[in-house]
N, C-alpha and C positions, 0 to 999 in steps of 0.2 A: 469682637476682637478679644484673646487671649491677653492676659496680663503679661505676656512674656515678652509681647511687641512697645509696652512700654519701659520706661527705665526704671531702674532700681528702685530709687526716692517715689517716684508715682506710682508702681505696683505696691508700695507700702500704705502706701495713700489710699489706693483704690483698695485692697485688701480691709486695710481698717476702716474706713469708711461702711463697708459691709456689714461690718464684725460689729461693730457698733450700732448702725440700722437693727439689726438680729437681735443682739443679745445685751447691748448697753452697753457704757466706760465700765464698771467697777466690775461685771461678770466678765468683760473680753482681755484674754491674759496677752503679752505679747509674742509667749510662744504661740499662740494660736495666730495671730498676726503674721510670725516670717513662716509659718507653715502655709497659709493662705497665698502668701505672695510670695512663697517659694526662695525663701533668701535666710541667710543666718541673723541670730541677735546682734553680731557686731555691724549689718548693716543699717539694721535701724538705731544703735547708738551712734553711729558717724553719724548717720542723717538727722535726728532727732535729739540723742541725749536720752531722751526721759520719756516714759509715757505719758504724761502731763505736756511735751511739748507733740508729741505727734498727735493727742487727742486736739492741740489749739491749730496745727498744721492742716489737720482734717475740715477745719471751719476756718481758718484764714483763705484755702486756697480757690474757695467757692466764695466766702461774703467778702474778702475784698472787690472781688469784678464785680458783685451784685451792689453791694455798697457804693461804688462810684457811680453803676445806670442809676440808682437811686437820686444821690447825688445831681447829677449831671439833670435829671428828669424832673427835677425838683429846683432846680435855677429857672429852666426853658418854662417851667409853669410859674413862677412867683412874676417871671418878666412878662409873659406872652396874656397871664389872667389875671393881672392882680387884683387880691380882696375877693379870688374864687375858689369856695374850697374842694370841690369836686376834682380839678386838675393838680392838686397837691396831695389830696389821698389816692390819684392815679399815679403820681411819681413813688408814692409808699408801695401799690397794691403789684401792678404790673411788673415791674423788676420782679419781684420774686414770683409771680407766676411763672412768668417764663423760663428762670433756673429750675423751678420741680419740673418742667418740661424737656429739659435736658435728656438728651439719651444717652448721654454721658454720669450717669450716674444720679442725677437730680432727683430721681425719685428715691433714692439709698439716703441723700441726705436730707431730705425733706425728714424723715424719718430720724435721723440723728438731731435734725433739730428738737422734734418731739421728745426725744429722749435726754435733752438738754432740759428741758422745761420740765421733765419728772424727777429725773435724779436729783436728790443734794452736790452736787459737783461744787466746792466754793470756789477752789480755783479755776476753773472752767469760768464759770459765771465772772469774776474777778478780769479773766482776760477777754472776756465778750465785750464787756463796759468799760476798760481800758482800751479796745482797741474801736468800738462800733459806738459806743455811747452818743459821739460827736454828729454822729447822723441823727439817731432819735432826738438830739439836741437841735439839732438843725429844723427838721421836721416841726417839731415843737411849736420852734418860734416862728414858722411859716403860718401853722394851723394856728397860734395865737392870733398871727394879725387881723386872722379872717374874724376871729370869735374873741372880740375885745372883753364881750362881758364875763366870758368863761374862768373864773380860776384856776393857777396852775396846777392845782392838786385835782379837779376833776377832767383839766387838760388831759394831765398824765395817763388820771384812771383810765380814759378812755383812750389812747393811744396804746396800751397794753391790753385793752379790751380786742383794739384793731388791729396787735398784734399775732393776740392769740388766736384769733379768727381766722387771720390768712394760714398762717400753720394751719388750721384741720381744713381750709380749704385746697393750700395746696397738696396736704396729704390725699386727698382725694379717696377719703371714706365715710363720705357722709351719705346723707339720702340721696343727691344728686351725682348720677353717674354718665360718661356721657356714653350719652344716644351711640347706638351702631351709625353708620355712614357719616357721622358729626366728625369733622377736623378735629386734632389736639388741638389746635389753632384758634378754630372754632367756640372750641366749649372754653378754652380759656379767656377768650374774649369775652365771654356771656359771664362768667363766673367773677372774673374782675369787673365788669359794669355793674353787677347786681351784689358784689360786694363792698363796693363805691356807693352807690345809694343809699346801704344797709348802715355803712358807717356816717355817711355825709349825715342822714340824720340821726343817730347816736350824739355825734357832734354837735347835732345843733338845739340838743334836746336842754329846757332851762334846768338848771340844777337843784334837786329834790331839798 
């Protein structure tokens, strides 16, 4: 589908979204942005203001709905298994495989995430943990319960360990490709199990 079927605000969205997969925040100009989505600079100051707010529009409008499956997957596990940690690094892992599954652009932002994690962006970063913090916090104190003896500092380390893991696995350019005739469905199911075991024991490993 053409960007032309969408509306103003969302062709800018989807345009920059691209623009930054490609080329990163600080190389993509905003003249390159309304040429992309075919719209003048005063439609992205009505809608945005600033390029700092349409770079946080571009990841508000993807991790909020992933944030809440997150959320919402991560009660149904702490009720349904408690004191199991395998079904709580499945409320982490599976939400977001299934957004880079999107074919709605999920794989453009899988890519912008990465591109978050290389840049120095501070305001970016700034508005991530202002707005997303409260999950990793959430998460946190789930995976504490299960792993009393663990300290919060190598808590942490390794939930950023099992952050940065799912980025290059949903980026999906690592060794494992999926097979010809294999479902998207398919391989992502196999890729979150096997990336749940990978971390369950990272997790549970005693501290050096």
């Amino acid at each position: 589908m053409s960007l032309q079927h969408f509306s103003t605000k969302d062709r800018i969205l989807h345009a920059a979204e691209e623009l930054f997969a490609q080329q990163g925040f600080a190389s993509t100009s905003l003249r390159q942005v309304t040429s992309r989505a075919d719209v003048n600079i005063a439609a992205v100051n009505y809608h945005f203001g600033s390029k700092d707010n349409l770079v946080n529009e571009v990841f508000r409008r993807r991790m909020d709905d992933m944030s809440a499956e997150r959320l919402k997957a991560l009660r149904l596990a702490v009720d349904s298994h408690p004191g199991e940690l395998e079904p709580i690094l499945a409320a982490f892992v599976e939400p977001a495989l299934a957004m880079a599954q999107d074919r709605h652009g999920g794989g453009a932002f899988i890519r912008v995430i990465a591109r978050a994690y290389a840049e120095s962006n501070d305001s970016l970063r700034k508005f991530l943990s202002d707005q997303y913090g409260h999950v990793l916090r959430e998460f946190a104190k789930a995976l504490s319960g299960c792993l009393p003896g663990l300290g919060k500092e190598a808590l942490y380390w390794r939930l950023d360990f099992l952050s940065g893991a799912l980025t290059y696995a949903m980026a999906d350019f690592g060794l494992i490709k999926r097979p010809s005739g294999v479902s998207e469905a398919t391989h992502r199911t196999r890729a979150a199990k096997a990336l749940i075991r990978f971390a369950a024991a990272g997790f549970k490993a005693d501290e050096p």
